[in-house]
N, C-alpha and C positions, 0 to 999 in steps of 0.2 A: 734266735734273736733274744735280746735281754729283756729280762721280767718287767711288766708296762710298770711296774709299783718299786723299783729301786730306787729309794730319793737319797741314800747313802753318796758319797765321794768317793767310797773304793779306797782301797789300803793308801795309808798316810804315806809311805814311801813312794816317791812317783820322780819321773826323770820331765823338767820340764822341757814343751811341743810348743812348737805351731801350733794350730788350731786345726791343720791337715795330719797332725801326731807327730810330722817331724824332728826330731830332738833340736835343739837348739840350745849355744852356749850363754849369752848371758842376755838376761830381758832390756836392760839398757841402754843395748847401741844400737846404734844406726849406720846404714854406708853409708859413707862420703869421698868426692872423690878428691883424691889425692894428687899435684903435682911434683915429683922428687920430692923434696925431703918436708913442703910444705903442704899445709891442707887450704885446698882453694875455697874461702868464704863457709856457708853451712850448705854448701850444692847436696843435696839428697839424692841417692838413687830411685828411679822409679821401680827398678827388679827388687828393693827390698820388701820383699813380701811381708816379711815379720813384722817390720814398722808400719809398713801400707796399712796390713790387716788390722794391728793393734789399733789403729788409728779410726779405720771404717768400723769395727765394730763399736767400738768407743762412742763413736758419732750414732750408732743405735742402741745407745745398751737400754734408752726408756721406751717402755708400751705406753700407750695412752693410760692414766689410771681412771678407776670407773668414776662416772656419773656420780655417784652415789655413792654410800659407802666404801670412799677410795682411803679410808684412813683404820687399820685393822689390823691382826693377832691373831694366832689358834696355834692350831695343835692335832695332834693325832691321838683317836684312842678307840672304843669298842661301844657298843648297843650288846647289851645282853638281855634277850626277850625274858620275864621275870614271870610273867604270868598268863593264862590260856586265854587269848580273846579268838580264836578260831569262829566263835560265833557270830564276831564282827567284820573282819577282813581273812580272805584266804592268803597273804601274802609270807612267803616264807620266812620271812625273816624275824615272824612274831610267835615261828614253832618256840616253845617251851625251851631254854637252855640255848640256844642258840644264840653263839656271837658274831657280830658283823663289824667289820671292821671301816672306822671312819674318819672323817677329817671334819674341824669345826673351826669356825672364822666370828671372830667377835669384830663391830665396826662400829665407828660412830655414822651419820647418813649425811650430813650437810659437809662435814669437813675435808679439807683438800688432805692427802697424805702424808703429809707434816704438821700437820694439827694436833694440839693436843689431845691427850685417853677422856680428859676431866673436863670437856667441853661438855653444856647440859642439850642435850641433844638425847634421840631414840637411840638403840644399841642394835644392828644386826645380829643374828644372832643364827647363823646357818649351816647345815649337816648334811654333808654329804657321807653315807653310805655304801658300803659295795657289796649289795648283795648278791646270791646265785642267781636272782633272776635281772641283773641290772643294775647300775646306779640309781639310788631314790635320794630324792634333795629334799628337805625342809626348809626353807628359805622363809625366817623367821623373823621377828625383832623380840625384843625383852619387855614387850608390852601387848595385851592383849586385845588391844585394838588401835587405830589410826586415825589421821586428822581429813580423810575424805574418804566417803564410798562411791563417787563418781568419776571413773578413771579418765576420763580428759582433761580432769582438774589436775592428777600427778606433775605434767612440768610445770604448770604453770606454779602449783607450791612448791617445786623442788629448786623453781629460779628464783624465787623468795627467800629460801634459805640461803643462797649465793651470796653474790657482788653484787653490785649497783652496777651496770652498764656504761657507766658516766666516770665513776669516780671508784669503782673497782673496788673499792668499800663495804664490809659489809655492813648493811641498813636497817636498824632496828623500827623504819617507819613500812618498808618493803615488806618485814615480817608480820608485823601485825595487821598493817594493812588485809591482805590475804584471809588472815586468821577472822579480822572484825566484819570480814564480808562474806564468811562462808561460817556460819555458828556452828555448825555438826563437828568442827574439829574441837570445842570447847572441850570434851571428854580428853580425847587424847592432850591437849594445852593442860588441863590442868596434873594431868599426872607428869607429864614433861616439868610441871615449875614445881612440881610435890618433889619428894625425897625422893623417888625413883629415877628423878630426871638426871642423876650425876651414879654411878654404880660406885662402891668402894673397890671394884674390880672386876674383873670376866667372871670370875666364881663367884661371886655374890649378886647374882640375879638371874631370872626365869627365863624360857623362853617359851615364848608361844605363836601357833599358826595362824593366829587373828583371823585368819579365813577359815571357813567352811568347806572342809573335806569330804568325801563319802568313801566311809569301807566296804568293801564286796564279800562276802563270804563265797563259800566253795559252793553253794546249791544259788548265788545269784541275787540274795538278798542283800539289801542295802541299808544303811544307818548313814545321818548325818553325821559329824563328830569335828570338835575341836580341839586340836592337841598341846600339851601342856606338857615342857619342861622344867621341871621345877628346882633349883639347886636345892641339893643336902647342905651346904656350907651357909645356908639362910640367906637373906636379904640385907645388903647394908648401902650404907650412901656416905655420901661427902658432901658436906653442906656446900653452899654456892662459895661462903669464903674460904673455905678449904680446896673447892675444884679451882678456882680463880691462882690461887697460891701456887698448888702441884703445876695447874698450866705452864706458868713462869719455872719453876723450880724442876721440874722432873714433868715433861711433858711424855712421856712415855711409859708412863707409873706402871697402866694396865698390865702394857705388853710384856714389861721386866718383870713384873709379880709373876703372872702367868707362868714365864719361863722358869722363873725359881724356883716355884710351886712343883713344878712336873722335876724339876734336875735334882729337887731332892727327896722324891719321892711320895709328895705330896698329896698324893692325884685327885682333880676336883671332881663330883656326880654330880649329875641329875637323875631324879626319876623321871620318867616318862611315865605322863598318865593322860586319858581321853575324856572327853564329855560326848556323850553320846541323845542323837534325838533322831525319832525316825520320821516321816514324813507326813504323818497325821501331825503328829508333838509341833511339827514348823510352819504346817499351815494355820494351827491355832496358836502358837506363839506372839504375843506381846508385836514385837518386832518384826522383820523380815530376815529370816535366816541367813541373809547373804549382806547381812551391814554391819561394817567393817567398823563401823563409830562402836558399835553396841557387844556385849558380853553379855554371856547366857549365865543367868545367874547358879551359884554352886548348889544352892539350896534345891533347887528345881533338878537340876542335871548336875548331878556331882561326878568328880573325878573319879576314874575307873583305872586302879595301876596297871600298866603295860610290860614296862621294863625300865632299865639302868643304863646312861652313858656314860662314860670313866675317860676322860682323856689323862693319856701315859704314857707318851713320846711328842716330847719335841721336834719341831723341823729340822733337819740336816741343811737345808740352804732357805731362807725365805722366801727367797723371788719363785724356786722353782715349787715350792709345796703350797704355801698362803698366794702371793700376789696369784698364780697362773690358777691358783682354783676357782672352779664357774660353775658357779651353782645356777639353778633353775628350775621353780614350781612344775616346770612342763616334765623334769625326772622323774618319773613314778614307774610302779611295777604292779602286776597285777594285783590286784584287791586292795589299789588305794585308786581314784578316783577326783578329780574337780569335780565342781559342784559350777552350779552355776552365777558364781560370786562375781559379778562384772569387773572388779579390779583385779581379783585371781584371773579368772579368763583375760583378759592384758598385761597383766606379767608374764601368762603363758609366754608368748608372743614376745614381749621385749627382751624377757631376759636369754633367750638363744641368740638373738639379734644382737644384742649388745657385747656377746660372749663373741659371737663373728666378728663384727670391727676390732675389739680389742685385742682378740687373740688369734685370728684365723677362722676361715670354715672349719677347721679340722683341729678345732678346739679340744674335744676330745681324745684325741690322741695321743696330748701332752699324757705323763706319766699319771700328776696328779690326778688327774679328772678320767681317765682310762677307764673302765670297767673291767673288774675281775675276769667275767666271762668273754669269751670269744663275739666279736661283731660279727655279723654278716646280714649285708644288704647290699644295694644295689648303686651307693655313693661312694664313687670314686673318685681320686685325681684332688687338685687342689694345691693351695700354698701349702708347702710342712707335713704333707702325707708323708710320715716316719713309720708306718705301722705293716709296712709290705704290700699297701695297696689293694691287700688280700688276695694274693699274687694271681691266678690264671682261671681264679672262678667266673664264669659269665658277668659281664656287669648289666645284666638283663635277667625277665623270670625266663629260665631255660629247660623244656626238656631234655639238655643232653648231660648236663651235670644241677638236677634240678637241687635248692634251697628243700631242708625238712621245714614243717611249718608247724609251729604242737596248736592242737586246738583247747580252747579254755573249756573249759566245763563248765564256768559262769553266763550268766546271761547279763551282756554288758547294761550297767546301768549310768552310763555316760550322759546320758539326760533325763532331765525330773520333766514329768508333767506341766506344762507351763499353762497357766491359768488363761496367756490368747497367745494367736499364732500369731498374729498379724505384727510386721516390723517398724517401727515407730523412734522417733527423734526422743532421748527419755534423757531429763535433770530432774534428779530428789530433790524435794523441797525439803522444809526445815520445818518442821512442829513443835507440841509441848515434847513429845515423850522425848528428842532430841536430847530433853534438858535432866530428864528424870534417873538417871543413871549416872550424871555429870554434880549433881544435889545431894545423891544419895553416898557420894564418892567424898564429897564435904563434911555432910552429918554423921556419915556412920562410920567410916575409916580414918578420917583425919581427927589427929585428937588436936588441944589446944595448942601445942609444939609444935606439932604440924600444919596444922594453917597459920600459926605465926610465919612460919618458914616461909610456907606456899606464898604469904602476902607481900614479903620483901622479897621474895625473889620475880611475883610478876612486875612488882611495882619498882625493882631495879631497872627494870629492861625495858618496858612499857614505859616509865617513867623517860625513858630516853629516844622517845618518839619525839620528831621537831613537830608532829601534827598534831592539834588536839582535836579536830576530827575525826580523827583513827584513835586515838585512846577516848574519845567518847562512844564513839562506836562500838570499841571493844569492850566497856564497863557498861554496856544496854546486854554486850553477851552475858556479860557476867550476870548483870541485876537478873537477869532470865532463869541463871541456875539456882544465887539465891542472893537476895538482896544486901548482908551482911558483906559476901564478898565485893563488890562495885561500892559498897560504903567506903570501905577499909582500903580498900586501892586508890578510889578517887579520892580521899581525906590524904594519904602519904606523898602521891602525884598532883595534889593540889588542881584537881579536875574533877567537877559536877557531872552529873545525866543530868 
């Protein structure tokens, strides 16, 4: 059978087929039938299979695109482990010198697939990996934390970045709405309306797992950690009236730079580096290790380098390499670990689910997403099983042709100590410290450039709420983080607390 990872076309000379390989003479005609010497009306054959087929596939050639980041870019290229962390994860693929070879998807999260690269919105930013032990996914964004840590809030903020239901529109009072009734997004709101909320490109910005990981080492020990990719090519942006302009002009900015980047040799990095905290460090931690609002500051837990990504091939077809790739937090391989982040533990869970509807059960199997090594389990059968079905091994545990089973030599640490057992109905509430991170994001990183920026760009958008309810709402979140901003906004918006 052919290599699961050929995303090539195969030599440029080819005799065109059917879709069953048959040769066929020219893509244009159709039968029809014919009386002597004249042609009756446009009567079609039903036996023309050529035109039939062309026409049924045609009539499918769209998948659903995703929920969420359906508007997106990558590429292919390599993880080269740079430095010894053996002492934090056993997983192989962080041996010393060791390269893995990967695929990366840049997205934007609210826009439909024909939306513009320069909408200001979160960046996807996810890696899939093929390692010897398995596919491992980092399923990332370009920011280091997010607008809620309680995961049944997810659709209901994901249908706020949508359409209005009425008028198909999208609704800058639907946005903030959401935003002015839920403050713990205020952190991730204000780096969205800062410089980072527009990228000058794929290569000019970070990625990170905003969630809370655990590495395993080889004798069973465990570390918290959060992972950091950081571009070499630095950080840049596009002010709001420059992302506004590319929209109209070049709505594809990203994806074309990208490409050009890698066709001429370009090739963009990151480094990979970790923040590491063990479980003493998290039960005393400021925070709760598992919120998704909050970042561990560098000072306390600083970066630890890992390794190097390079992407250095282009796609050969889009649809088959970017749209069909499915990533998912739940990919991991031995000595990397969930933690118990309650929004991480529900993307486990959605995002195979989501990967099922839109691509098949046997999502996997496409090329893209395929794993290096050999499968073998006990799922068989299905829509699009291309993979030999695993041809006449038991589809059960058998002792007549038993599965080998290696055993870890880790002592799984798949679950931390929970402070009670007991199962209970659970919404975070909102406090000061919510705000303390969201303040210190104002004062000590924004210079006076920057909050100029920051302040036309909430009070463009915000300004364009019909409710002044909801932009009062939202300037009590602000007055919260510091009262300069909710000045400066409600004096340009012509709206009081």
């Amino acid at each position: 059978m052919p290599s699961a990872h050929v995303f090539n076309s195969g030599p440029e000379s080819v005799v065109y087929t059917t879709s069953n390989g048959a040769p066929y003479p020219e893509p244009y005609e159709a039968q029809r039938v014919h009386v002597g010497n004249k042609q009756i009306g446009s009567a079609l054959l039903l036996q023309d299979f050529h035109h039939i087929d062309l026409l049924a596939h045609f009539d499918r050639e769209r998948i659903p695109e995703r929920v969420v980041h359906a508007k997106g870019g990558g590429a292919h290229g390599v993880f080269e482990a740079t430095h010894d962390i053996s002492d934090l994860s056993c997983a192989k693929l962080f041996e010393v010198g060791k390269k893995t070879p990967l695929t990366l998807r840049f997205s934007t999260v609210g826009g439909e697939s024909g939306s513009a690269d320069t909408a200001r919105d979160p960046r996807g930013f996810a890696i899939k990996m093929r390692t010897e032990e398995g596919n491992l996914d980092w399923v990332f964004n370009n920011t280091p934390i997010f607008f809620l840590r309680d995961p049944a809030k997810f659709p209901h903020f994901i249908h706020t970045q949508k359409r209005d239901p009425q008028t198909h529109l999208k609704d800058n009072d639907m946005f903030w709405d959401y935003l002015s009734q839920n403050p713990e997004s205020v952190h991730q709101v204000m780096i969205l309306m800062g410089d980072r909320g527009i990228p000058k490109g794929h290569a000019f910005q970070h990625g990170y797992s905003g969630h809370t990981f655990k590495f395993v080492n080889d004798k069973g020990e465990w570390q918290y950690v959060q992972i950091h990719v950081r571009s070499d090519q630095g950080v840049d942006f596009y002010t709001q009236e420059d992302g506004v302009k590319l929209a109209g002009e070049n709505p594809d900015i990203h994806n074309a730079e990208l490409f050009e980047q890698i066709e001429q040799g370009k090739f963009p990095s990151w480094t990979v580096s970790v923040q590491t905290m063990t479980q003493q460090q998290a039960e005393q931690f400021r925070h709760s290790v598992f919120d998704l609002t909050k970042v561990w500051p560098h000072a306390e837990y600083p970066l630890r380098p890992v390794g190097k990504i390079t992407l250095n091939k282009n796609p050969e077809n889009y649809f088959a390499e970017i749209e069909q790739v499915a990533f998912s937090p739940s990919h991991l391989v031995p000595g990397i670990e969930p933690s118990a982040d309650p929004v991480l533990q529900s993307r486990l869970f959605s995002y195979p689910d989501t990967h099922r509807h839109r691509l098949g059960v046997n999502y996997q199997q496409i090329p893209v997403n395929a794993p290096l090594v050999p499968v073998a389990n006990f799922q068989r059968d299905g829509f699009m099983t291309v993979n030999g079905n695993q041809g006449n091994r038991p589809n059960y545990q058998s002792l007549i042709k038993p599965l080998q089973y290696s055993k870890r030599n880790t002592v799984s640490a798949t679950h931390e100590q929970l402070a009670a057992a007991q199962i209970n109905n659970f919404l975070s509430q909102v406090d000061d410290k919510d705000f303390e991170q969201p303040r210190a994001l104002w004062e000590k990183v924004f210079d006076d450039s920057a909050k100029s920026r920051f302040i036309n760009n909430i009070s463009g958008h915000l300004g364009g709420c019909k409710s002044k309810e909801i932009q009062q709402r939202q300037l009590k979140v602000f007055q919260r983080v510091h009262p300069d901003i909710a000045s400066r906004i409600g004096e340009k918006i012509g709206v009081t607390v």
